[in-house]
C-alpha positions as CSV (number, residue, x, y, z in Angstrom):
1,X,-49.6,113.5,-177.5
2,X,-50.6,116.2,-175.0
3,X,-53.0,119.2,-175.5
4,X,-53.8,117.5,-178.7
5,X,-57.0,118.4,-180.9
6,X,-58.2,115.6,-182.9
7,X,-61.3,116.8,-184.7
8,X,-61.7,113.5,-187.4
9,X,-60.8,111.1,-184.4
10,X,-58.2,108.8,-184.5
11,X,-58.1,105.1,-185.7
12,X,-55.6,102.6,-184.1
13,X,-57.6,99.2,-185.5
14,X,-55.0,97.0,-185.9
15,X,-51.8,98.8,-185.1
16,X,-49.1,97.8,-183.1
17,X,-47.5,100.0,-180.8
18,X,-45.0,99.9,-177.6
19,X,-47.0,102.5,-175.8
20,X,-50.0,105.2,-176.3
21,X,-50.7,108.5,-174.4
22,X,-53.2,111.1,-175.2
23,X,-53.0,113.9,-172.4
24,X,-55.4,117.0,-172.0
25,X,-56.5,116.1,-175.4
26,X,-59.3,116.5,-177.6
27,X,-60.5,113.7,-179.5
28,X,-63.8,113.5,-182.0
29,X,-63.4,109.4,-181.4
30,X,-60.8,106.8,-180.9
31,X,-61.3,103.1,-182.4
32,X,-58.4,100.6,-181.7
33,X,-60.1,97.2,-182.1
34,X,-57.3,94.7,-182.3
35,X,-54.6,97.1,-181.3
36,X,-51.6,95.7,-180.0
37,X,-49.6,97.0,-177.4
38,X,-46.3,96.0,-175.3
39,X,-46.9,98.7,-172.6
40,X,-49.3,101.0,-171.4
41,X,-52.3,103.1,-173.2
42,X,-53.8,106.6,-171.3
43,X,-55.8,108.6,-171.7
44,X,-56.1,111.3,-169.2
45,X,-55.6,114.6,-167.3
46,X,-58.2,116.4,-168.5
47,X,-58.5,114.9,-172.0
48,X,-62.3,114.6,-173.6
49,X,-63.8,112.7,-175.9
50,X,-66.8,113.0,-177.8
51,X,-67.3,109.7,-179.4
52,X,-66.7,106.3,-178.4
53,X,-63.5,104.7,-177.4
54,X,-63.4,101.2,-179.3
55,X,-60.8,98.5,-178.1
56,X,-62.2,95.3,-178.5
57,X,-60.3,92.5,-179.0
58,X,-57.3,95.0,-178.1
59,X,-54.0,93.0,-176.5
60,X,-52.2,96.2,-174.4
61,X,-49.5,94.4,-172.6
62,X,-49.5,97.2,-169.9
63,X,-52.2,99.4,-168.2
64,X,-54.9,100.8,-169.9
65,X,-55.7,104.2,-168.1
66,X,-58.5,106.0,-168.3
67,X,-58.6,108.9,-165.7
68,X,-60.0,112.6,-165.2
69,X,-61.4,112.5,-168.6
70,X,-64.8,113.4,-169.8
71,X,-66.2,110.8,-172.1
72,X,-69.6,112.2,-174.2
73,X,-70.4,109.6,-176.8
74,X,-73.5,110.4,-178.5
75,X,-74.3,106.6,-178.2
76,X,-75.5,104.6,-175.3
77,X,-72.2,103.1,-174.9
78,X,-68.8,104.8,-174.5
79,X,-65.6,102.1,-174.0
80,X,-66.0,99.2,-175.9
81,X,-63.6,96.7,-174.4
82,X,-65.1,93.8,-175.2
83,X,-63.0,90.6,-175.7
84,X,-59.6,93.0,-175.1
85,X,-56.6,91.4,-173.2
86,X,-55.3,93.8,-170.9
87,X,-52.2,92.3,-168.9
88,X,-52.0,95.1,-166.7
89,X,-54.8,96.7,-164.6
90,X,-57.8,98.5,-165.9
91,X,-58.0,102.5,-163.8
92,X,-61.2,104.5,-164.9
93,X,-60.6,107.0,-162.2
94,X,-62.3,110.2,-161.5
95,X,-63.7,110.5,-164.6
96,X,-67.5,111.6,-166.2
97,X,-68.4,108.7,-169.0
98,X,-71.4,110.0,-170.0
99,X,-72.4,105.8,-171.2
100,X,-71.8,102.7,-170.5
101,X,-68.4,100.8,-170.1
102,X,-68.8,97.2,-172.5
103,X,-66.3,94.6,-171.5
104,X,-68.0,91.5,-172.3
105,X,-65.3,88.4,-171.9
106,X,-62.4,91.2,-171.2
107,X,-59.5,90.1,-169.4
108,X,-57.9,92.3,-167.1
109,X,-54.5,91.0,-165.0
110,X,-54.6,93.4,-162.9
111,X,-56.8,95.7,-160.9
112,X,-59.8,97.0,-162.2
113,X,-60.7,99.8,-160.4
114,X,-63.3,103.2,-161.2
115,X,-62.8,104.6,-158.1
116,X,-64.2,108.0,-158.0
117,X,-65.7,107.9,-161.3
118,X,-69.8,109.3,-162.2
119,X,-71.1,107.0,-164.8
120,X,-74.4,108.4,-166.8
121,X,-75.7,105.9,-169.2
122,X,-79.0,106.3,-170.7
123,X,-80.8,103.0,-170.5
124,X,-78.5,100.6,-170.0
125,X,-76.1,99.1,-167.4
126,X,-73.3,101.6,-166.2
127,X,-70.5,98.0,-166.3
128,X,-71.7,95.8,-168.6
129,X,-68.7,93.3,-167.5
130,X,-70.3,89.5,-168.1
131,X,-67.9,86.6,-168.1
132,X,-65.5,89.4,-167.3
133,X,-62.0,87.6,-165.5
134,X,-59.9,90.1,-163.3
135,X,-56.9,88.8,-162.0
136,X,-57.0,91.0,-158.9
137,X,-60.2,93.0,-157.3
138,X,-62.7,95.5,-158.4
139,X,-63.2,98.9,-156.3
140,X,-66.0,101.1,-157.4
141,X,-65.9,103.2,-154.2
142,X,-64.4,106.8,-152.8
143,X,-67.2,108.7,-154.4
144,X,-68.2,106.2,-157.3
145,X,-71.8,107.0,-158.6
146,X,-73.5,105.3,-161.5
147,X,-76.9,106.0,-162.7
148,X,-76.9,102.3,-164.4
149,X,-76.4,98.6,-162.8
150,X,-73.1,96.8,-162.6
151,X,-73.5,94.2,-164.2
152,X,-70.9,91.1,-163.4
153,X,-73.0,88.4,-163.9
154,X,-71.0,84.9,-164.2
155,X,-67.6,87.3,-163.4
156,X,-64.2,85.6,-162.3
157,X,-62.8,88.0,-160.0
158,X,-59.3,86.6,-158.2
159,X,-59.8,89.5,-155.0
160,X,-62.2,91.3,-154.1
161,X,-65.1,93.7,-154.4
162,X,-65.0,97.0,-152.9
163,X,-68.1,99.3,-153.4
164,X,-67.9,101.1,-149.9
165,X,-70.2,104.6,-149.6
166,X,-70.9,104.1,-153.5
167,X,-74.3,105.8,-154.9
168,X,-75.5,102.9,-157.8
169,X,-79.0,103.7,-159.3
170,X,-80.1,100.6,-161.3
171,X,-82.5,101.6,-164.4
172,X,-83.7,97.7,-164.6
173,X,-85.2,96.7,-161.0
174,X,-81.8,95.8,-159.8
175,X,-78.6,97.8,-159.2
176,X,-75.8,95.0,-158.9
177,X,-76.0,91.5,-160.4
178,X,-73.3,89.0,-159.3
179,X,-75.2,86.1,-160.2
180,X,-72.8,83.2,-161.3
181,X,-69.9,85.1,-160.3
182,X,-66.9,83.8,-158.4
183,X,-65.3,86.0,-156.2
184,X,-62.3,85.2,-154.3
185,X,-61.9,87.5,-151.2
186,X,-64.2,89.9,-149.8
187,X,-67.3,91.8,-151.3
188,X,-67.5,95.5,-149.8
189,X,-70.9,97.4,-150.1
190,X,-70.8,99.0,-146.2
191,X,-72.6,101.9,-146.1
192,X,-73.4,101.9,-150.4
193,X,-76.5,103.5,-151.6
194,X,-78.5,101.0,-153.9
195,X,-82.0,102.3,-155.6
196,X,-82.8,98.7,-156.7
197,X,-81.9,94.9,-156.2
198,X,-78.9,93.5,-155.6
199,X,-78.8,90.2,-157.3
200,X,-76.0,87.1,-156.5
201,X,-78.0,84.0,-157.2
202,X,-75.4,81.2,-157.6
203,X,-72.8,83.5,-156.8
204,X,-69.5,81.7,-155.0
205,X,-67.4,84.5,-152.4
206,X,-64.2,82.7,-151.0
207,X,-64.8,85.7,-148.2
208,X,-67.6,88.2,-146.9
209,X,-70.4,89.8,-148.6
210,X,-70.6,92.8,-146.3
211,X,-74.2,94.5,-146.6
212,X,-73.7,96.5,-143.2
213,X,-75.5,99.7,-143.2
214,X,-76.4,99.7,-146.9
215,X,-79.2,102.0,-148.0
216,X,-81.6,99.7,-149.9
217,X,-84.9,101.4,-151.9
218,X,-88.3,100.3,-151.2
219,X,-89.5,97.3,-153.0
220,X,-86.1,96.4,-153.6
221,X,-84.8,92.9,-153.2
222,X,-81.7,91.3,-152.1
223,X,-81.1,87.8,-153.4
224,X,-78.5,85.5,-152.4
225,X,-80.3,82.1,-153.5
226,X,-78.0,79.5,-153.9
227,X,-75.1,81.1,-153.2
228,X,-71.9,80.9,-150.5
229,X,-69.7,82.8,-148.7
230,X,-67.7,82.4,-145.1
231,X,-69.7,85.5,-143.6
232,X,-72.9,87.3,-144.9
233,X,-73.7,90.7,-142.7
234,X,-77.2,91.9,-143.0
235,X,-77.7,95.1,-141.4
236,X,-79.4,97.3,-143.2
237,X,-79.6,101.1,-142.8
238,X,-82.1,100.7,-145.0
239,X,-83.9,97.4,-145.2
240,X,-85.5,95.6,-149.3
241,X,-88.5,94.4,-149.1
242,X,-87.2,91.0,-149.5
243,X,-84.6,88.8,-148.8
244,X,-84.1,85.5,-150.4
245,X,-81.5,83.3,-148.7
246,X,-83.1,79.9,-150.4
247,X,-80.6,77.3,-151.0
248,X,-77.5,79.4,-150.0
249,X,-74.2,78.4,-148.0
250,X,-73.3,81.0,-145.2
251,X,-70.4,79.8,-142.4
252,X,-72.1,82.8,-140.2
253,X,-75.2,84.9,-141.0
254,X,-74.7,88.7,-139.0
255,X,-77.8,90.5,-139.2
256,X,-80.0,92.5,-136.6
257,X,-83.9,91.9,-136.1
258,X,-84.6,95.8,-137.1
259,X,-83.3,95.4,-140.4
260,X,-85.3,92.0,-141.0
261,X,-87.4,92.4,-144.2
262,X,-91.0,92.3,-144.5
263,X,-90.5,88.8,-146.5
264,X,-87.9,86.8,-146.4
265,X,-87.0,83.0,-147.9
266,X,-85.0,80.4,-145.9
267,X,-85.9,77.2,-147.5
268,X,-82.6,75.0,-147.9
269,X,-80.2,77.7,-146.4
270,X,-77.5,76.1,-144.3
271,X,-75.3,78.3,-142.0
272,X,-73.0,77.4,-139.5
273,X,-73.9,80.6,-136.7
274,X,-76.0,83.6,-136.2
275,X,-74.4,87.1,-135.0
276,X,-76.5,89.6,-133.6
277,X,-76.3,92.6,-131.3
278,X,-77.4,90.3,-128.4
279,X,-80.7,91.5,-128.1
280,X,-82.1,88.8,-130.6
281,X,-84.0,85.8,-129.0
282,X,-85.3,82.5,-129.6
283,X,-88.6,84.6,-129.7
284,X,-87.4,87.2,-132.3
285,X,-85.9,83.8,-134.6
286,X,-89.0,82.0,-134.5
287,X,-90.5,85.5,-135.6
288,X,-87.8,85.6,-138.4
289,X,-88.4,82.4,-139.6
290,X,-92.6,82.6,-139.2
291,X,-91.6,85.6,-141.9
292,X,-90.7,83.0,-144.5
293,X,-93.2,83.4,-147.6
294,X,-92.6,80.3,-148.6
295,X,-94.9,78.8,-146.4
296,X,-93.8,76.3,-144.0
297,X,-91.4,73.6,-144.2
298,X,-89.6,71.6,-141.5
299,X,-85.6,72.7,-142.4
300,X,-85.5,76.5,-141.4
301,X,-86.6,74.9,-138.0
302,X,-84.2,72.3,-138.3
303,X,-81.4,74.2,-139.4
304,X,-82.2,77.1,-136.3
305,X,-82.2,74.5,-133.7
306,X,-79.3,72.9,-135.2
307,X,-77.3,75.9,-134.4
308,X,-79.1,76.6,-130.8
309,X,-77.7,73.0,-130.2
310,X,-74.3,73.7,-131.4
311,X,-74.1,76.6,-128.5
312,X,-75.4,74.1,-126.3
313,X,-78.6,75.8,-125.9
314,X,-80.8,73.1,-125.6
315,X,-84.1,74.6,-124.1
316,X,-83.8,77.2,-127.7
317,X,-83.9,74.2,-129.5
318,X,-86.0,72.2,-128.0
319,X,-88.3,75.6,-128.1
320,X,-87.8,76.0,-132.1
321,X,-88.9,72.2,-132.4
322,X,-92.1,72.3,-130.8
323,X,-92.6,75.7,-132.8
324,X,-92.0,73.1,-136.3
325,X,-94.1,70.7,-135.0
326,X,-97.1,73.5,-134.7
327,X,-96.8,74.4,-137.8
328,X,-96.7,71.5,-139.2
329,X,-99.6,70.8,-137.4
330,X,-101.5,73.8,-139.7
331,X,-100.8,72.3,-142.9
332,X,-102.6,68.8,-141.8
333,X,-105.6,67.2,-141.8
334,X,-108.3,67.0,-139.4
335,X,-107.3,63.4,-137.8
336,X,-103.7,64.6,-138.2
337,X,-104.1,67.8,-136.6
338,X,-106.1,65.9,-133.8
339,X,-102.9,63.6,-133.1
340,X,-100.8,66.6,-133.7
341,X,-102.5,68.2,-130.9
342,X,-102.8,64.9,-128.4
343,X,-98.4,64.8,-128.9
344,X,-98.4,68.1,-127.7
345,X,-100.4,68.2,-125.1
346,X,-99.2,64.7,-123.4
347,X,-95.6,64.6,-124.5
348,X,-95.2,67.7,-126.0
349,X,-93.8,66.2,-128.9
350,X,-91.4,63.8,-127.3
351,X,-89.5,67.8,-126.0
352,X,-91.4,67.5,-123.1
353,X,-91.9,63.9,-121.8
354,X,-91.9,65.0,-118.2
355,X,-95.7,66.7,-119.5
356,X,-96.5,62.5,-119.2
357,X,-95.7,61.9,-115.5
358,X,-98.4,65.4,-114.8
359,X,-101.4,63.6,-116.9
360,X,-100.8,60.2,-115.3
361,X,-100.5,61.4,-111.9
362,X,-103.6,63.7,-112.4
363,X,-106.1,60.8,-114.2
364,X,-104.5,58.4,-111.0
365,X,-105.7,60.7,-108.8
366,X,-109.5,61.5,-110.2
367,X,-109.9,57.8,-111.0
368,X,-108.8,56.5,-107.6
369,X,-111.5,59.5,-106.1
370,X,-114.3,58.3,-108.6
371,X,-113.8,54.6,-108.1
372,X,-113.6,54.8,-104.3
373,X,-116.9,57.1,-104.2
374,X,-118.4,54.7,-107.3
375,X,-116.5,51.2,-107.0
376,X,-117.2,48.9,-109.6
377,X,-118.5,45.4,-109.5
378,X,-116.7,42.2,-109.0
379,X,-117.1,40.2,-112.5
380,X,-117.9,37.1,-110.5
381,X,-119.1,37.3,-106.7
382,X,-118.7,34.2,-106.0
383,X,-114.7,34.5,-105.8
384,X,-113.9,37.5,-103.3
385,X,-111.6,40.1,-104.3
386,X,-110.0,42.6,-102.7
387,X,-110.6,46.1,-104.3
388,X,-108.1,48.4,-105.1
389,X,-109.6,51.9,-106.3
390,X,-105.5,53.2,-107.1
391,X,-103.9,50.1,-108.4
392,X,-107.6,49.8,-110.5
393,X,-107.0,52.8,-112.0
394,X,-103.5,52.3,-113.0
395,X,-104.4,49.0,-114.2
396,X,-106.4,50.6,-116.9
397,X,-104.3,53.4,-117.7
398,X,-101.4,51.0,-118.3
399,X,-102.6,49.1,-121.5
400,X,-99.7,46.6,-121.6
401,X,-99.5,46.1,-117.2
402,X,-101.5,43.2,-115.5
403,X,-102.1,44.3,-112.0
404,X,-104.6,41.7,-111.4
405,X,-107.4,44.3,-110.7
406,X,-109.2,45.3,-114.3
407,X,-110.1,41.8,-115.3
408,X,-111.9,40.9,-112.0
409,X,-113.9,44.2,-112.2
410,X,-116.5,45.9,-114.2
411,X,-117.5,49.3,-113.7
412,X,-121.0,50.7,-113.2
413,X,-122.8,52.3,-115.3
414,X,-122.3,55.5,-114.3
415,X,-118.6,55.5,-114.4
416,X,-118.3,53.0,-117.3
417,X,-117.5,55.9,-119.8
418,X,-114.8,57.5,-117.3
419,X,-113.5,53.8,-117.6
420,X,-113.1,53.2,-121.3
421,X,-111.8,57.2,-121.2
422,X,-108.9,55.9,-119.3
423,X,-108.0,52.9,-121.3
424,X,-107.9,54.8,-124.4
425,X,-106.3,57.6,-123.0
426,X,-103.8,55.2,-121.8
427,X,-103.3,53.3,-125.3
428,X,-102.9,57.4,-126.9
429,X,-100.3,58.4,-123.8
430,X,-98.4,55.2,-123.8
431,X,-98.0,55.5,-127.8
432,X,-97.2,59.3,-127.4
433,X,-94.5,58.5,-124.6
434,X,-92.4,55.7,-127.0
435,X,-92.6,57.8,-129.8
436,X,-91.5,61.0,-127.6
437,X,-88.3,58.6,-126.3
438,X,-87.3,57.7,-129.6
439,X,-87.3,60.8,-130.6
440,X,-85.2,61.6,-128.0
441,X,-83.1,59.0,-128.5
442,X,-82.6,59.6,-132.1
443,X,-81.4,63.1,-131.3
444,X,-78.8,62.2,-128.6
């Protein structure tokens, strides 16, 4: 039919047909649930329709084509496609569809693309596509604007999303929900315009989820908990407020310290590598990861230095593992955070056993000065002794040496305290050193 006028619609329900094709037509309505086809259905160039097109549970063994059409339901939503089998691909190009587009458990073969297309629900989601399976890949891109979310939540997409320079205003809090969905290429939204969340909790993406100079709202959130990809890029034009990243799966994290959020979540988030611009330091990461409103918890450190190691950058990581064990430090008690402290200043937590050689040299050298100004007395006078003020000292700052010196001597009583000081400062250094070398030689 072409430059039809249909002014009591037209019903299809149950028909079987080999193809359909309403051009520059006008339609009042068009229900076709159940229709069978063996080719292609259109409806396009030009052709409006005031009521809603109904194909659920339709089987068109071709293309269903909906393109530069003006779709004015009266209703909030305007295709109903909703368990239909379409072997073909789904095109809802350059079109006005003044509601929402319902394809609950649809199957498309094909492509399903609405490139170009201005979606104006009222209240709803523009794509209402859950447990939606589409052979090939999704584009919503080259001018696509929606004034409603897409909604693909647990979605079985073979390819691809592309959403490049889209304009997507969410009417919910969020704009896009992937959550559950399983992608199997690429998801595009570079440079897309989002006035809400973008949700893929759980989400699996055999390739990229490109965010690169998206356009995000204020208090907007991007959440990618629990989810995996091979590459996730992060550099915001526009940064959300958030950015959950807890229990997800990245091979490589690109993102750039001035499109960091104000909060961000990293608890169980494994990646393989960080890209940046280059300008992004073991100072700006520890930054990133103090951002975490989780509070603390050791495996963001663990994870960071993880990947500092894997570059062979072993002073970044030895530098984001003293930074865990101060904050660990925070969240203990007062005899803890006494310990805490004694590590780091002696050993610096087994990172810096070197810090060991400095104290023992210094307390040698004040002890040997004290004891030679002050020497103490000989435990029995009657047997001579030959007093060493240096091997005296080291005698007592070595708990588990016998240097024949601190058993044949007893100090003063002036310098008795600086004594018993150096034996339990000994006992603290030489437990700090053992622990600091296993430590080290747990991580070689």
């Amino acid at each position: 039919m072409t430059g039809c006028d249909f002014e009591g619609g037209i019903n299809l329900a149950d028909a079987t047909a080999v193809t359909i094709r309403l051009h520059d037509c006008r339609i009042a309505f068009l229900y076709g649930s159940d229709l069978r086809t063996q080719g292609d259905v259109e409806i396009t160039d030009g052709s409006v329709v005031m009521g809603p097109i109904d194909l659920q549970g339709a089987r068109i063994g071709g293309d269903l084509r909906v393109s530069r059409v003006h779709l004015h339901p009266g209703e909030k939503t305007a295709v109903y496609l909703s368990r239909a089998r379409i072997e073909g691909g789904l095109f809802v190009r350059d079109s006005v569809i003044c509601g929402q587009l319902r394809m609950i458990s649809a199957q498309v073969g094909g492509l399903f693309t609405a490139r170009g297309s201005h979606f104006r629900p009222v209240e709803v989601s523009a794509i209402h596509a859950e447990r939606v399976k589409v052979g090939e890949s999704v584009f919503i891109d080259r001018g696509f604007r929606a004034t409603g979310r897409i909604y693909l939540r647990a979605a079985d997409i073979g390819g691809g999303i592309g959403a490049r320079h889209s304009r997507i205003a969410g009417t919910t809090g969020e704009c896009v929900n992937l959550t559950r969905a399983a992608i199997g290429r690429n998801v595009h939204f570079h440079g897309a315009e989002l006035t809400g969340g973008f949700n893929a909790t759980g989400s699996r993406v055999g390739g990229d989820i490109d965010l690169d100079k998206t356009v995000f709202a204020e208090d907007s959130c991007a959440d990618f908990s629990f989810a995996e990809a091979r590459t996730v890029r992060v550099r915001f034009a526009a940064r959300p407020d958030s950015l959950n990243f807890e229990g997800a799966k990245f091979g490589v994290i690109e993102d750039d310290r001035e499109a960091w959020p104000r909060r961000i979540r990293l608890e169980g988030c494994a990646y393989g590598a960080i890209r940046d611009e280059g300008g992004t330091g073991v100072r700006d990461r520890l930054t990133w990861l103090g951002r975490d409103e989780g509070g603390f918890s050791p495996q963001p450190f663990e994870q960071l230095g993880a990947v500092y190691r894997a570059r062979g950058d072993e002073a970044a990581a030895r530098r984001v593992a003293l930074e865990r064990h101060r904050r660990r430090r925070r969240t203990l008690t007062a005899g803890g955070r006494a310990m805490s402290w004694f590590s780091e200043v002696t050993v610096g937590f087994g990172y810096r056993t070197w810090l060991a050689g400095i104290w023992l040299a210094a307390l040698l050298a004040t002890g040997a000065t004290i004891f030679s100004v002050w020497p103490p007395a000989a435990v029995d006078p009657k047997t001579p002794r030959h007093f060493e003020p240096v091997v005296y000292t080291l005698d007592l700052l070595l708990p588990v040496a016998d240097l024949k010196q601190e058993p044949y001597w007893q100090p003063v009583d002036g310098t008795r305290w600086f004594a018993w000081a150096l034996i339990l400062f000994g006992w603290g250094l030489g437990t700090a050193v053992i622990a600091g070398l296993m430590r080290l030689f747990n991580r070689n």
